[in-house]
C-alpha positions in Angstrom: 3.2 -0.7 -22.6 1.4 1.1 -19.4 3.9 1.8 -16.7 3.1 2.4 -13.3 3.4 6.3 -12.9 0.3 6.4 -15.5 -1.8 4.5 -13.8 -1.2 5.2 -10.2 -2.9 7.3 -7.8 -0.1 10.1 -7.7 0.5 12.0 -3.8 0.4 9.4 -1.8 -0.4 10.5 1.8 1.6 9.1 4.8 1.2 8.3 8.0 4.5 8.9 9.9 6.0 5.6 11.8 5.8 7.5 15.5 2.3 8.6 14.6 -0.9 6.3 16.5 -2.3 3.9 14.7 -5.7 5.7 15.9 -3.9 8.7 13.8 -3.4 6.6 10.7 -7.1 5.6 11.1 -8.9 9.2 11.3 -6.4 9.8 8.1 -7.9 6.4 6.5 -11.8 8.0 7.2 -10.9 11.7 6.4 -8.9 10.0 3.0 -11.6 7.4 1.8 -8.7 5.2 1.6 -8.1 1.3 3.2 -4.4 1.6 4.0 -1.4 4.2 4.3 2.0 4.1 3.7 4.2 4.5 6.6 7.4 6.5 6.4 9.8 7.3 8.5 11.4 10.9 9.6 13.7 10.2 6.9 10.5 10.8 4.8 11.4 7.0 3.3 8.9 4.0 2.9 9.0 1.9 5.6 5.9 0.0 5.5 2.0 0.2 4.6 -0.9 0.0 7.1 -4.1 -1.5 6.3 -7.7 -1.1 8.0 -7.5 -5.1 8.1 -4.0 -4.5 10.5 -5.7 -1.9 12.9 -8.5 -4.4 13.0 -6.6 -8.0 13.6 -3.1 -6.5 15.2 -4.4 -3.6 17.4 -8.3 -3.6 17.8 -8.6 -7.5 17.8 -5.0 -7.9 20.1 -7.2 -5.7 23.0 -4.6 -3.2 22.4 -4.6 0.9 22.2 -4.9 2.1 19.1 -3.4 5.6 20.7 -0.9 3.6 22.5 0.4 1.6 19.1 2.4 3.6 16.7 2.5 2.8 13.2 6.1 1.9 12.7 4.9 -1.2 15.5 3.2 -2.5 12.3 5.3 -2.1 9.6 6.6 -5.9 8.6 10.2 -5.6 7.0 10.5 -4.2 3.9 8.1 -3.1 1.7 7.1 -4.5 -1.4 7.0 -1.5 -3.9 7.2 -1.1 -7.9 9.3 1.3 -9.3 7.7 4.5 -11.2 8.8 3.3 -14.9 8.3 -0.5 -14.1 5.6 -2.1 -17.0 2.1 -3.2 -16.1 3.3 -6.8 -16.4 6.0 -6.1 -13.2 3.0 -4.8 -11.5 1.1 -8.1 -11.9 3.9 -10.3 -11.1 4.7 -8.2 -7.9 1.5 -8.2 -6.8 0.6 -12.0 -7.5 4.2 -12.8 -6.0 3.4 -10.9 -2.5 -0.6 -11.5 -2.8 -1.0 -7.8 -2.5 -3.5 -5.6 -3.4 -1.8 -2.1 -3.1 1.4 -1.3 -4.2 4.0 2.1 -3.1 5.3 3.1 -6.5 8.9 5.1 -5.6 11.0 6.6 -8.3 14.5 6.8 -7.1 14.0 7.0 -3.3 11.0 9.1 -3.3 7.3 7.7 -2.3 5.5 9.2 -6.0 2.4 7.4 -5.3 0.1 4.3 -5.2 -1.3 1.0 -7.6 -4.0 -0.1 -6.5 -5.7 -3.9 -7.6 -8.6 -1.1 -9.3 -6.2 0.9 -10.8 -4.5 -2.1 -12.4 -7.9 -3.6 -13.7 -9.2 -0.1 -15.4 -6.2 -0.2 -17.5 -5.5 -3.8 -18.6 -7.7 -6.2 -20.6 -9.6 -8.5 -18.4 -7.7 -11.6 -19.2 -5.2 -10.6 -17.2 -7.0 -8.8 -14.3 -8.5 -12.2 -13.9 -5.0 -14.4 -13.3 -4.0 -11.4 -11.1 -7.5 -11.7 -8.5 -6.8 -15.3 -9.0 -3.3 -15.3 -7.6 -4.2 -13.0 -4.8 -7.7 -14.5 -3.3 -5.5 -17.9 -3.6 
């Protein structure tokens, strides 16, 4: 069975939680990527930023986006998947939470990220379809 760690996209890049959320946006562009996960000076996962929360919390609030750091967007713990878990902990997760992106952590450590594409490219479509299902719901 798949497990997460081959499927994921490995190196995650952070965006620390006292760092601007116009920071974790210029990261996003230089990146190509449509969210971050935020850690903490404890290097440890305490969140993950999307482009849709700089848009709807910051940008849309009439807030600074140099003024809000990204820990101010972090919403209680994150949902993550562990390194080893099996592609079908990956779809429950993600159905459960209605997530798209999950951090994958092995032990403590941020090892990288599974994305709804990366989930699709490697299981039949059957399944891929009950997981955009549960998520659009």
């Amino acid at each position: 069975m798949t497990v997460a760690r081959e499927i994921m996209t490995p190196d995650a890049t952070c965006i620390g939680a006292n760092e601007s959320v116009l920071d974790a946006a210029k990261k996003m562009t230089d990146l190509g990527v449509g969210a971050l996960p935020i850690c903490g000076t404890d290097e440890r996962l305490k969140g993950m930023l999307t482009d849709r929360d700089i848009v709807v919390k910051v940008l849309g609030a009439g807030k600074d986006p140099a003024q809000v750091q990204a820990g101010e967007l972090a919403q209680g713990e994150a949902v993550t998947i562990g390194a080893d878990d099996d592609a079908e902990e990956i779809l429950r997760t993600m159905s459960e939470h209605k997530v798209r992106r999950l951090p994958v952590i092995d032990g403590h450590t941020l090892v990288g990220i599974v994305a709804q594409a990366d989930v699709a490219r490697a299981l039949p479509d059957p399944k891929v379809g009950d997981l955009l299902e549960a998520i659009s719901a």
